[in-house]
Backbone as numpy.savetxt, mean C-alpha at the origin, in Angstrom:
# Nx Ny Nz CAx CAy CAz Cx Cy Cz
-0.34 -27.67 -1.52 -0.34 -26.47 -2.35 -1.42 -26.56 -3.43
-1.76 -25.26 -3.88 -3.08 -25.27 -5.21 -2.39 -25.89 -6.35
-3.41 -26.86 -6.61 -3.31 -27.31 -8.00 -2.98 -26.33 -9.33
-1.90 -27.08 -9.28 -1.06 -25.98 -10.94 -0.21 -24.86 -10.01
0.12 -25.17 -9.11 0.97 -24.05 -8.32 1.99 -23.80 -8.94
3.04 -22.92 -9.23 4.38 -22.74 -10.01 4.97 -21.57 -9.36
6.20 -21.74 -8.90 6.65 -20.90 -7.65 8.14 -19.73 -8.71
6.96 -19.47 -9.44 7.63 -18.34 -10.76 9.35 -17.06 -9.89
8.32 -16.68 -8.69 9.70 -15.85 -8.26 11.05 -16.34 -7.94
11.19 -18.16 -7.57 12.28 -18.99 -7.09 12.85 -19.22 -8.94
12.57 -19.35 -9.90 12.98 -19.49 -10.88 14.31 -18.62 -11.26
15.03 -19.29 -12.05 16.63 -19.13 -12.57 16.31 -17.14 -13.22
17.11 -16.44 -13.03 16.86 -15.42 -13.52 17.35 -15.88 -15.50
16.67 -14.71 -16.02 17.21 -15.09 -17.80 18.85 -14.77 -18.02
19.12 -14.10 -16.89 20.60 -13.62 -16.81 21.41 -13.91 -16.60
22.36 -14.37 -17.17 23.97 -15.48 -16.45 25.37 -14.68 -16.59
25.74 -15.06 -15.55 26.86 -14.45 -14.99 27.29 -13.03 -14.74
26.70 -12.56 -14.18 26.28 -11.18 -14.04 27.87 -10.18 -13.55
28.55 -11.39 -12.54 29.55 -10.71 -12.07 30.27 -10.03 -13.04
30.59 -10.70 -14.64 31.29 -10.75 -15.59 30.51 -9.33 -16.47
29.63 -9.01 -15.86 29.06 -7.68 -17.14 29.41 -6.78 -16.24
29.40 -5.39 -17.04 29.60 -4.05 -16.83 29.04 -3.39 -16.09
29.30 -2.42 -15.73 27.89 -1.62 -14.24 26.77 -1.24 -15.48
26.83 -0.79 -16.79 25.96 -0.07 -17.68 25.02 -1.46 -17.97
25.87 -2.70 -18.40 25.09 -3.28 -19.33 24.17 -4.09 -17.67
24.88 -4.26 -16.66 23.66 -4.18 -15.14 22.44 -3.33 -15.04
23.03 -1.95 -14.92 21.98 -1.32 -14.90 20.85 -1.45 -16.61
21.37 -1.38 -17.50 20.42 -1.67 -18.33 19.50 -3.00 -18.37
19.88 -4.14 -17.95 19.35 -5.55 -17.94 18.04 -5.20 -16.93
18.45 -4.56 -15.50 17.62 -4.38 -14.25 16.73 -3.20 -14.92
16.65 -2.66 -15.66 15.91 -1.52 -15.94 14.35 -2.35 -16.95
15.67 -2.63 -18.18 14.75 -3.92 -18.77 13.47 -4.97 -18.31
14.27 -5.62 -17.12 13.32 -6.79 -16.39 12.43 -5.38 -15.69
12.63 -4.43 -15.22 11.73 -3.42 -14.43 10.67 -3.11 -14.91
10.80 -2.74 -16.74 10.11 -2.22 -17.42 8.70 -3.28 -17.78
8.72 -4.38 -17.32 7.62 -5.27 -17.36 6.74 -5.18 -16.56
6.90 -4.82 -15.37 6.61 -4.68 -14.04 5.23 -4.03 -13.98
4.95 -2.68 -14.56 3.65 -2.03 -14.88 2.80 -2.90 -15.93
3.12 -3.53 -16.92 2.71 -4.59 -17.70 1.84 -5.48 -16.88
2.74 -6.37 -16.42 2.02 -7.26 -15.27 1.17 -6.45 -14.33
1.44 -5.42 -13.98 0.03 -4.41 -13.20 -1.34 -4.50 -13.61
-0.51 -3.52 -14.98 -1.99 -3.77 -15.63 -2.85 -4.74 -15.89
-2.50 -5.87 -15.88 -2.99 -7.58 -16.67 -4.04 -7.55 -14.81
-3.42 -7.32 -13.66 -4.06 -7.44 -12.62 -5.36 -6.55 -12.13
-5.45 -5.30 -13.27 -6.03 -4.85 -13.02 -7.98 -5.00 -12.38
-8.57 -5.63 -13.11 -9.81 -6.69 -12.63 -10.07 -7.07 -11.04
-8.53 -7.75 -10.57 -8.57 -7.83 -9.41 -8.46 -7.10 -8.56
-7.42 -5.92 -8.90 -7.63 -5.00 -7.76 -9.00 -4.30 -7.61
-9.46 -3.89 -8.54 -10.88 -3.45 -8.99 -11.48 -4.05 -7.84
-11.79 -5.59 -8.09 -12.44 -6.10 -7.26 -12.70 -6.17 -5.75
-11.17 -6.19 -5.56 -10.77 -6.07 -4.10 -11.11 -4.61 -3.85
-11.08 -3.52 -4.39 -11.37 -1.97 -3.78 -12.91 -2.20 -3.83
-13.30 -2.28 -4.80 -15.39 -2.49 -4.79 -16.00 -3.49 -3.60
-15.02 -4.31 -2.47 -15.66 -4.64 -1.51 -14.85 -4.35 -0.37
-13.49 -3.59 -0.22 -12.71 -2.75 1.03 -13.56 -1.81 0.61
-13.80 -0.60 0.00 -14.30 0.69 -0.11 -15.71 0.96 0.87
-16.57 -0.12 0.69 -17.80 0.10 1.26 -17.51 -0.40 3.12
-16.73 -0.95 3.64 -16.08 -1.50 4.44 -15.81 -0.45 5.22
-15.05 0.21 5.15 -13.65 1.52 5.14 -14.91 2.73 5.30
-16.25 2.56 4.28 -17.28 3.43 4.63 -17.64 3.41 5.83
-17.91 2.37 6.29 -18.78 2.06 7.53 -17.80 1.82 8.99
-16.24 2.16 8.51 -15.57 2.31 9.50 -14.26 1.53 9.53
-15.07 0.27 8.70 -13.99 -0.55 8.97 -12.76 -0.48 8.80
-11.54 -1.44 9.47 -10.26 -0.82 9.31 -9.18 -1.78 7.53
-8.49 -1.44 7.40 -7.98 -2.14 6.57 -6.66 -2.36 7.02
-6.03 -3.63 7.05 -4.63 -4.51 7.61 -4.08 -4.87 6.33
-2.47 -5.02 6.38 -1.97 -5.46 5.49 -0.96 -6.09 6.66
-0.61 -7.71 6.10 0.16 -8.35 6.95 1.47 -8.55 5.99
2.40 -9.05 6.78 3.59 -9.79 5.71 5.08 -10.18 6.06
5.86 -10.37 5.94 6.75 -10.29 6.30 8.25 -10.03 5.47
9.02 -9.92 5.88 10.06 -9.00 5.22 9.96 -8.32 4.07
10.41 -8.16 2.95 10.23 -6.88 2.05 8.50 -6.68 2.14
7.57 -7.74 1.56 6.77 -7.48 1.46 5.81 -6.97 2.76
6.14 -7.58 3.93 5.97 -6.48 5.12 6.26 -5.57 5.15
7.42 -4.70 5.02 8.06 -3.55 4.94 7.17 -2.56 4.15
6.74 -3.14 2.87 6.18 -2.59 1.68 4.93 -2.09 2.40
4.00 -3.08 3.29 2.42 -3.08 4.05 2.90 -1.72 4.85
3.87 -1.92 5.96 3.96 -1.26 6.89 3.93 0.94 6.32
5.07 0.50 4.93 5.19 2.26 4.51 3.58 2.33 3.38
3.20 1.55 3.47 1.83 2.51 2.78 1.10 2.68 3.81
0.48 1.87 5.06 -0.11 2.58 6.07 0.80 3.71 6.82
1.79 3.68 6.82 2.19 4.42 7.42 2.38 6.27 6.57
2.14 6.41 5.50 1.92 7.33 4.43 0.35 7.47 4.50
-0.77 6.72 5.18 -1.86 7.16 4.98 -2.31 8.56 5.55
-1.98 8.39 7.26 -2.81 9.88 8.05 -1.74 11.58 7.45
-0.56 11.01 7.15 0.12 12.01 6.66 -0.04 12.55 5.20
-0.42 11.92 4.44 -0.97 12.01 2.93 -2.81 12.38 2.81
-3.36 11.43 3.45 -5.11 11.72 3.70 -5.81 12.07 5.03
-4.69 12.33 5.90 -5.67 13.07 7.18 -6.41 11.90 8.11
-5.77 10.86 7.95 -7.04 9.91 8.44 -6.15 9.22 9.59
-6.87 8.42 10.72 -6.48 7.87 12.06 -5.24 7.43 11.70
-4.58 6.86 12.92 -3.06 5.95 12.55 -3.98 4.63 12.76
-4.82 4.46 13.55 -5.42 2.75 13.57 -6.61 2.77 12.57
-6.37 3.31 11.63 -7.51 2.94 10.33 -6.97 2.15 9.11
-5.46 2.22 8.93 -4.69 1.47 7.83 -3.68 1.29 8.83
-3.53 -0.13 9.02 -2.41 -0.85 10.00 -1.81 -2.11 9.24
-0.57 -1.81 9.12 0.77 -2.43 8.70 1.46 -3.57 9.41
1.52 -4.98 9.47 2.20 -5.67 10.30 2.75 -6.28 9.43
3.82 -6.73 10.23 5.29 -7.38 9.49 5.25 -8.78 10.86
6.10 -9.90 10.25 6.25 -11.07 10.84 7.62 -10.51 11.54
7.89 -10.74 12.84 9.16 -10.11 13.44 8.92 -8.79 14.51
7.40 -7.85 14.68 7.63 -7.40 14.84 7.95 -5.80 14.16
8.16 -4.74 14.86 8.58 -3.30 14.53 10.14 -3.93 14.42
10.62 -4.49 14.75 11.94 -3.98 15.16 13.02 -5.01 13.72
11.62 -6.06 12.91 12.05 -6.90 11.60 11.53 -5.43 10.55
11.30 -4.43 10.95 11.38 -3.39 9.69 12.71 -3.01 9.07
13.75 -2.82 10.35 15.08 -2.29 9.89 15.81 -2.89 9.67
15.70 -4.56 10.76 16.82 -5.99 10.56 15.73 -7.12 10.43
16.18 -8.11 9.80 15.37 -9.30 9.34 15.58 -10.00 10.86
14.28 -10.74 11.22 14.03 -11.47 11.71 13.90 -12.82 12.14
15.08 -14.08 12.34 15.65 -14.86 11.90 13.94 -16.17 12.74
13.88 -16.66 11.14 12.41 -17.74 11.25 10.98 -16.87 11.81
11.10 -15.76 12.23 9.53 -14.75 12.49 8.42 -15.70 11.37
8.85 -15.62 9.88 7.77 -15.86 8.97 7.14 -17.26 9.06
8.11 -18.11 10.19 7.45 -19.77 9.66 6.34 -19.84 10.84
5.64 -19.56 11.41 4.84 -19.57 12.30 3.39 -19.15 12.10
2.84 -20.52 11.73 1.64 -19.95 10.81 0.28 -19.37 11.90
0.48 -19.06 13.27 -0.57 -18.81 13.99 0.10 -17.36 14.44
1.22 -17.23 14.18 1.88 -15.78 15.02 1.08 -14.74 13.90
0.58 -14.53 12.91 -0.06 -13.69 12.09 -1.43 -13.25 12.69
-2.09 -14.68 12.76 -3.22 -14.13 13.40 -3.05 -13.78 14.81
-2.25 -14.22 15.66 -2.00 -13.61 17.28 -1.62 -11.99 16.77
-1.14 -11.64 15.83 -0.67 -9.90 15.79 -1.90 -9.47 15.38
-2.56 -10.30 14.50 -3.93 -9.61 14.12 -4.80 -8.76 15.50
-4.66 -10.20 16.19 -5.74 -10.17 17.46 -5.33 -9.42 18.42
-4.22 -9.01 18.45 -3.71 -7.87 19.15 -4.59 -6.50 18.69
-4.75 -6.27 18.02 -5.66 -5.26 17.12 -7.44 -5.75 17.28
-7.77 -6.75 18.04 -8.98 -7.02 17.99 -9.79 -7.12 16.27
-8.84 -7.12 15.23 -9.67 -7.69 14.70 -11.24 -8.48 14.16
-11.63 -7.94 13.72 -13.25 -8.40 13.63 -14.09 -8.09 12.15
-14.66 -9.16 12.16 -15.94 -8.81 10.38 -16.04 -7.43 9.82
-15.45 -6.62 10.72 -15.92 -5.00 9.87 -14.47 -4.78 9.28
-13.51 -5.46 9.54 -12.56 -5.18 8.90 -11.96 -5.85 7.43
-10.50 -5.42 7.03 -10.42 -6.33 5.98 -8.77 -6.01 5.53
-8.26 -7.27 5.63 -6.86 -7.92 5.77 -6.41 -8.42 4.59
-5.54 -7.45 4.33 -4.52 -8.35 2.81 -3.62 -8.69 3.11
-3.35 -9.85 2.71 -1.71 -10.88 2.99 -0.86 -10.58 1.60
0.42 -9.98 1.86 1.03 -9.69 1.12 2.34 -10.45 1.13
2.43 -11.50 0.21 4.08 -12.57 -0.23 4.40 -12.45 -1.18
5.33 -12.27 -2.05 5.82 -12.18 -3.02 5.32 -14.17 -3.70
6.05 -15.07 -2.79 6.10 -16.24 -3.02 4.75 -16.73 -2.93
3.42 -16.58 -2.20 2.34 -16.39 -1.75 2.08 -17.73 -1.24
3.59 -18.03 -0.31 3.89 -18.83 0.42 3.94 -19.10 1.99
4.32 -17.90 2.21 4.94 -17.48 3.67 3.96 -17.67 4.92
3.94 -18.49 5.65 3.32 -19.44 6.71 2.42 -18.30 7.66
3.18 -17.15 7.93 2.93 -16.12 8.90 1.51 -15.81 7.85
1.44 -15.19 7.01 0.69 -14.59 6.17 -0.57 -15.69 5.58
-0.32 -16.95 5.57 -1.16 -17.74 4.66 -2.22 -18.09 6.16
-1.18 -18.42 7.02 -2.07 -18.84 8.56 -2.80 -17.57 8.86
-2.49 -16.52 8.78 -3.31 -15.55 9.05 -4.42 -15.21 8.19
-4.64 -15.28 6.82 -5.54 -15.38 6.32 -6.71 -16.30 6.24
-5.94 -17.77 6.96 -6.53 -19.24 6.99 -7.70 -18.67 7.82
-7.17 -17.99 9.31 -7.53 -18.02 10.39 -8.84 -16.51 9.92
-8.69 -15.30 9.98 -9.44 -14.68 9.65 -10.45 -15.19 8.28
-10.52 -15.83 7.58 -11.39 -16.74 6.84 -12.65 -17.04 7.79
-11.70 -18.09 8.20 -12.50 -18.96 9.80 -13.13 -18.28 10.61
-12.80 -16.96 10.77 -13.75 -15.69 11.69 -14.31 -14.79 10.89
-14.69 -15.08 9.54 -15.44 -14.53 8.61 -14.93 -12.81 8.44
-14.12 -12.82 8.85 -13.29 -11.56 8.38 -12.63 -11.84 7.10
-13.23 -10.27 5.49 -12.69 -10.34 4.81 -11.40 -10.26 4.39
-10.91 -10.99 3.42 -9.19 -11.11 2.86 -8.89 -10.92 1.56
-8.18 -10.39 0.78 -7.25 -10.25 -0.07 -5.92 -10.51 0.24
-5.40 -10.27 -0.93 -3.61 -10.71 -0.89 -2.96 -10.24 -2.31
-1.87 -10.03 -1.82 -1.53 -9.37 -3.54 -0.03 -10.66 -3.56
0.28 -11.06 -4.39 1.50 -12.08 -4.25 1.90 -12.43 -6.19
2.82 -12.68 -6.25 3.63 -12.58 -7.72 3.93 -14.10 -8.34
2.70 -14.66 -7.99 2.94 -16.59 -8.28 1.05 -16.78 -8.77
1.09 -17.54 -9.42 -0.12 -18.13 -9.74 -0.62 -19.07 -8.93
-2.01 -19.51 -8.71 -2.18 -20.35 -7.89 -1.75 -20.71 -7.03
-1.68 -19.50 -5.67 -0.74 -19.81 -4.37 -1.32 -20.54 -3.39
-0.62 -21.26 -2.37 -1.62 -21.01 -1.38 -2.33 -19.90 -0.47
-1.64 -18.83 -0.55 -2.16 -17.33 -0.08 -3.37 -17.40 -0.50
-3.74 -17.23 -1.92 -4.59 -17.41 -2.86 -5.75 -18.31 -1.89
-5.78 -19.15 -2.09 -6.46 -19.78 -1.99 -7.38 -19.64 -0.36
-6.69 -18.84 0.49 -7.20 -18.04 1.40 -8.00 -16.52 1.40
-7.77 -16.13 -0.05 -8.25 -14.61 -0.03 -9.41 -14.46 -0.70
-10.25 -14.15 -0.08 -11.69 -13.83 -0.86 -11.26 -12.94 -2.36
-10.31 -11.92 -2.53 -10.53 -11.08 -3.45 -8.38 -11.34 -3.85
-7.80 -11.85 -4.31 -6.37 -12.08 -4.73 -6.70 -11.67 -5.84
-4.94 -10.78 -5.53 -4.43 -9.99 -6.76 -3.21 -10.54 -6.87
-2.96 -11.77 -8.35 -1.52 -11.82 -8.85 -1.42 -11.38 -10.22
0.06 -10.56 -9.21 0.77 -10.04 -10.27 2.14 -10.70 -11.22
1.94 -11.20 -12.14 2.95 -12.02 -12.13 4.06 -11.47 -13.28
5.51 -11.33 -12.65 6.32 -10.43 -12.88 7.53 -11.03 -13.60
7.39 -12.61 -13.55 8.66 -13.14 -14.44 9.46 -13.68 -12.76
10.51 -14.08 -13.73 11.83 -14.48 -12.63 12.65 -13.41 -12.38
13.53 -13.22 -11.11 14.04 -11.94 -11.01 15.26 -11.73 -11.69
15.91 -10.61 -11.41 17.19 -10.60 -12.03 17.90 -11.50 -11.46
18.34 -10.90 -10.09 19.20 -11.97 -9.41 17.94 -13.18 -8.62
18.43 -14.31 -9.36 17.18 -15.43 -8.84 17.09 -15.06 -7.42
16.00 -15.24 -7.09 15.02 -15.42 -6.17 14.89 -13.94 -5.00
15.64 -12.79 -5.78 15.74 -11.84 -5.45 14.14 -11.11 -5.64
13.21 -11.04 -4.58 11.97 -10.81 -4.56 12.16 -8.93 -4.42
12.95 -8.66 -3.77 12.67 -7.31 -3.40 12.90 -6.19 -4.71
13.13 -7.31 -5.45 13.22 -6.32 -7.30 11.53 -6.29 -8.13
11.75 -6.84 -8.79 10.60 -6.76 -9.36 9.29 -7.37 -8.92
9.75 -7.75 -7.95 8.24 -8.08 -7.56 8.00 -7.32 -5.80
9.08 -6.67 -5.49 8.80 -5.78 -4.54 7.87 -4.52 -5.38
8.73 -4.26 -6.20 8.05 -2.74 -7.23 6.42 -2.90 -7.27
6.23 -4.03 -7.91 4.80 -4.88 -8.39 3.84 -4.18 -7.06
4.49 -4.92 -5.99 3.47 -5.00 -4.97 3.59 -3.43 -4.37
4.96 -2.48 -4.43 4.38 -0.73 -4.17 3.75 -0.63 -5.06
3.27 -0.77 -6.07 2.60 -0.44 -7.27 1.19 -0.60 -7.07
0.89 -1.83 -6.87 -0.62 -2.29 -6.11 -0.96 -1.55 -4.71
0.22 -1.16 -3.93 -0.84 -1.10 -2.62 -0.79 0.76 -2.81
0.28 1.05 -4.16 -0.36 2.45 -3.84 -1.78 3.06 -4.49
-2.01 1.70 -5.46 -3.47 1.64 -6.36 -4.59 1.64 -5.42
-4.22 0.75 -4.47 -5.27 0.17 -3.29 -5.67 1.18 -1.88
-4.46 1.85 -1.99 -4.89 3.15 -0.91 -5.23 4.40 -1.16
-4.36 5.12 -2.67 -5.05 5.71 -2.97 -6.28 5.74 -3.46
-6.69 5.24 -4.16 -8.31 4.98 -4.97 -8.97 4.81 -3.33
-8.40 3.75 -2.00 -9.68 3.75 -1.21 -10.03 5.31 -0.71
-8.90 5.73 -0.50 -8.98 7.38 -0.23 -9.31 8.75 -1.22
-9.58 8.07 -2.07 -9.90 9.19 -3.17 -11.63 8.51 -3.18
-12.06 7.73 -2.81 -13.84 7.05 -2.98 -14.21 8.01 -1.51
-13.33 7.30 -0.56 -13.57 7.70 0.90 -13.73 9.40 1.25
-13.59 9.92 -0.24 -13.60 11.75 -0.13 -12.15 12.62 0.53
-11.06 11.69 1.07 -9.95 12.74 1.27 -9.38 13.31 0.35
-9.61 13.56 -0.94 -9.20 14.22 -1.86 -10.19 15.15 -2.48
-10.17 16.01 -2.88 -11.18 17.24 -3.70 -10.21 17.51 -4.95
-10.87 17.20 -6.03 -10.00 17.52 -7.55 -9.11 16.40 -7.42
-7.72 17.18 -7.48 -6.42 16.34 -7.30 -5.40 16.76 -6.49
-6.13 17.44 -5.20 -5.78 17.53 -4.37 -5.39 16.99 -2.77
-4.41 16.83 -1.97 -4.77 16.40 -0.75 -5.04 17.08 0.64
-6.40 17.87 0.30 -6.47 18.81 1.00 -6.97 18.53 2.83
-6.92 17.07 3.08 -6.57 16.77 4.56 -5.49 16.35 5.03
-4.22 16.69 4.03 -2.83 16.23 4.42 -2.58 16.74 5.93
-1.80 16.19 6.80 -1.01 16.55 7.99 -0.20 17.88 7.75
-0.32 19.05 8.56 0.63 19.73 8.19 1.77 19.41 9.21
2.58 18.66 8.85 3.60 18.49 9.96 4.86 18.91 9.67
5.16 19.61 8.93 6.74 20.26 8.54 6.26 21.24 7.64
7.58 22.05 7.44 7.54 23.39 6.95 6.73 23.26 5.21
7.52 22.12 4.68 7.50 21.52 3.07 5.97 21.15 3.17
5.07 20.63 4.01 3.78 20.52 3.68 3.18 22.01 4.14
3.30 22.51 5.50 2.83 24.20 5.27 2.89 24.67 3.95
4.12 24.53 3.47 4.02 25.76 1.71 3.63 24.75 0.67
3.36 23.41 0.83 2.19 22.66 -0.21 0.90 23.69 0.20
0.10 23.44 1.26 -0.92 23.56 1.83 -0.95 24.73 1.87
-0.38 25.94 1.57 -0.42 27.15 1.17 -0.51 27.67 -0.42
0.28 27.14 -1.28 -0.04 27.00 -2.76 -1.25 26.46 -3.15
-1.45 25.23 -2.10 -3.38 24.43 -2.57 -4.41 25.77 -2.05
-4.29 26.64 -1.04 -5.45 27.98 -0.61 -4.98 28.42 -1.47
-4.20 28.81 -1.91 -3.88 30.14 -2.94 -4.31 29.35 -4.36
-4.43 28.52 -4.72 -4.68 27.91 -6.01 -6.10 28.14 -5.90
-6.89 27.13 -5.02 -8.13 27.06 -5.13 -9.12 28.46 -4.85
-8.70 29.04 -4.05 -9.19 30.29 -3.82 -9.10 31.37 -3.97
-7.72 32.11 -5.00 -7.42 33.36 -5.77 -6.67 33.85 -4.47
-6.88 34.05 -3.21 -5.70 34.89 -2.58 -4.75 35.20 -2.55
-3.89 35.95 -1.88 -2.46 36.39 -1.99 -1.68 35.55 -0.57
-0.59 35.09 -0.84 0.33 34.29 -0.28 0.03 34.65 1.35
-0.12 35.85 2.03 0.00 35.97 3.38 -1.51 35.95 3.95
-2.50 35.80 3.25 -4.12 35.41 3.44 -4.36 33.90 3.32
-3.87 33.19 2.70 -3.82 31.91 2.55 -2.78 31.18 3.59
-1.94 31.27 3.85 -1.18 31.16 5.38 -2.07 31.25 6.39
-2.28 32.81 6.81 -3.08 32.95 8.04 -4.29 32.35 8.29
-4.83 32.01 6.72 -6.24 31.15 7.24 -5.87 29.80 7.34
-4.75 29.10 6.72 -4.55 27.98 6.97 -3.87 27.68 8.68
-3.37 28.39 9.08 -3.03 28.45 10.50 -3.83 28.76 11.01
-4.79 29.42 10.91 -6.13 29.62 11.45 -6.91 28.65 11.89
-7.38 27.65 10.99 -8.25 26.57 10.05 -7.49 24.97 10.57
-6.82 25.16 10.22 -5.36 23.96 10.89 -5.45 22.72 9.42
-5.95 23.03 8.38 -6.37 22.28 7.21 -6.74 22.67 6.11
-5.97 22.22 4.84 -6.40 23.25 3.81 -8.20 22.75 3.36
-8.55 21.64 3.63 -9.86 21.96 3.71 -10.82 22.67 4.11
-10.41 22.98 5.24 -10.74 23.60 6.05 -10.64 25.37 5.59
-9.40 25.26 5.59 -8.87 26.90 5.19 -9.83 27.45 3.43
-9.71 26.67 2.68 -10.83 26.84 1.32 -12.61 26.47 1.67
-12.69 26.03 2.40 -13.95 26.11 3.11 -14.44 27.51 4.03
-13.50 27.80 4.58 -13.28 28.93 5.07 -13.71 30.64 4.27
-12.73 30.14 3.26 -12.80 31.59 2.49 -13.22 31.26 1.45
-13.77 30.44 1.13 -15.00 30.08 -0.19 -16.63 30.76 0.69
-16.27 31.15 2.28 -17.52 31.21 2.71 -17.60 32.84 3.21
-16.14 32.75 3.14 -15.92 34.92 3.45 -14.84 35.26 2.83
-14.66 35.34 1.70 -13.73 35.53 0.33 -13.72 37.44 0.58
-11.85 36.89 0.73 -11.43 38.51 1.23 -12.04 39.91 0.05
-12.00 40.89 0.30 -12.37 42.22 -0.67 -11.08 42.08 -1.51
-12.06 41.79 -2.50 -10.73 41.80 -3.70 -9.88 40.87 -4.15
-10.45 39.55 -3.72 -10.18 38.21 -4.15 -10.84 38.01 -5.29
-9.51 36.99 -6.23 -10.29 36.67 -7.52 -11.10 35.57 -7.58
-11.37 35.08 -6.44 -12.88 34.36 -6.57 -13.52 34.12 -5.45
């Protein structure tokens, strides 16, 4: 392990005997330890920086971006790619999510999936993997064999790495060209990762996908005007964004968006033949 390693998330929580307190003075303690959580974000900020200023130009030229991991913090990889083509319009194999276990360790844990330090990179390579891409290993402990071997190994094939993990000087770390720790304290309930240092790491990877997708141009203003329209609730988003950006009336902004199949598309549209009597 890296010199000065300290395995901060396995540490005693500050909290004793928990059974013995109240549901209020629970929920207040967990709210408490929560409220640090953006704290420690921010302190990381530098690194994520860093890590987007060399995925961004990457992601330009095509490349794909992976997030590996296994249990919570897999879980965590898997729902931000999986929020990408539905939120920014973009491929399902352009932000790809793997978990140690498998699809099927998303819903039930996977009994030993994570100790297998070559099964990371075999899921990689299932994906063909290669130098244009770029792979973050995501552990809370920035321990986990699946994740550290997979970064070892894409190293070794000069494919770039990051990692986001909630320990100082991990060995993860010490595999990732661009590591982001966030370091979040001990948990409430010891060694309970999926609290505050689950939060930590949605916190980072929604820093890390949105910003790559807001550089990458799927956004205009503060809008997401290449969202999926795949249900009724994004149709009448994607109908309020034409009618916002372009002055029309509710049943002109529909028909061009069904028209158009995209509200980019649809404000591109009538920014270019703006009905008689539109206010802009």
């Amino acid at each position: 392990m890296s010199e000065g390693f300290r395995k901060i998330t396995e540490e005693d929580s500050h909290y004793r005997h928990l059974e013995k307190k109240s549901v209020r003075e629970l929920l207040e303690a967990i709210n408490r330890e929560d409220r640090k959580v953006p704290i420690a974000v921010g302190k990381a900020i530098p690194q994520i920086e860093a890590l987007l200023n060399a995925l961004i130009p990457k992601m330009q030229r095509g490349g794909r971006l992976f997030y590996i991991g296994a249990g919570t913090s897999g879980r965590l990889g898997i729902v931000d790619a999986s929020e990408c083509p539905p939120t920014f319009g973009v491929p399902h194999d352009w932000v790809i999510g793997l978990i140690a276990g498998g699809d099927s360790a998303i819903r039930k844990a996977v009994e030993f999936a994570e100790d297998d330090p070559m099964q990371g990179w075999r899921d990689l390579q299932e994906y063909a993997v290669d130098p244009d891409d770029f792979v973050i290993g995501i552990a809370a402990s920035g321990t986990t064999p699946y994740v550290v071997g997979a970064l070892k190994q894409c190293q070794q094939h000069h494919i770039t790495t990051g990692c986001i993990t909630c320990n100082p000087n991990t060995p993860l770390a010490q595999y990732a060209d661009y590591p982001i720790e966030v370091i979040v304290g001990p948990e409430f309930v010891t060694g309970s990762t999926r609290m505050k240092a689950g939060t930590a790491q949605k916190l980072v990877l929604n820093m890390i996908s949105t910003t790559a997708m807001i550089k990458l141009g799927r956004v205009v203003d503060n809008k997401m005007v290449d969202m999926q329209l795949a249900n009724q609730k994004l149709v009448e988003r994607g109908i309020r964004l034409v009618m916002r950006a372009t002055g029309v009336d509710r049943q002109t902004a529909e028909r061009i968006l069904m028209q158009e199949g995209s509200v980019r598309h649809a404000i591109q549209y009538l920014k270019a033949h703006p009905p008689q009597g539109s206010k802009k």
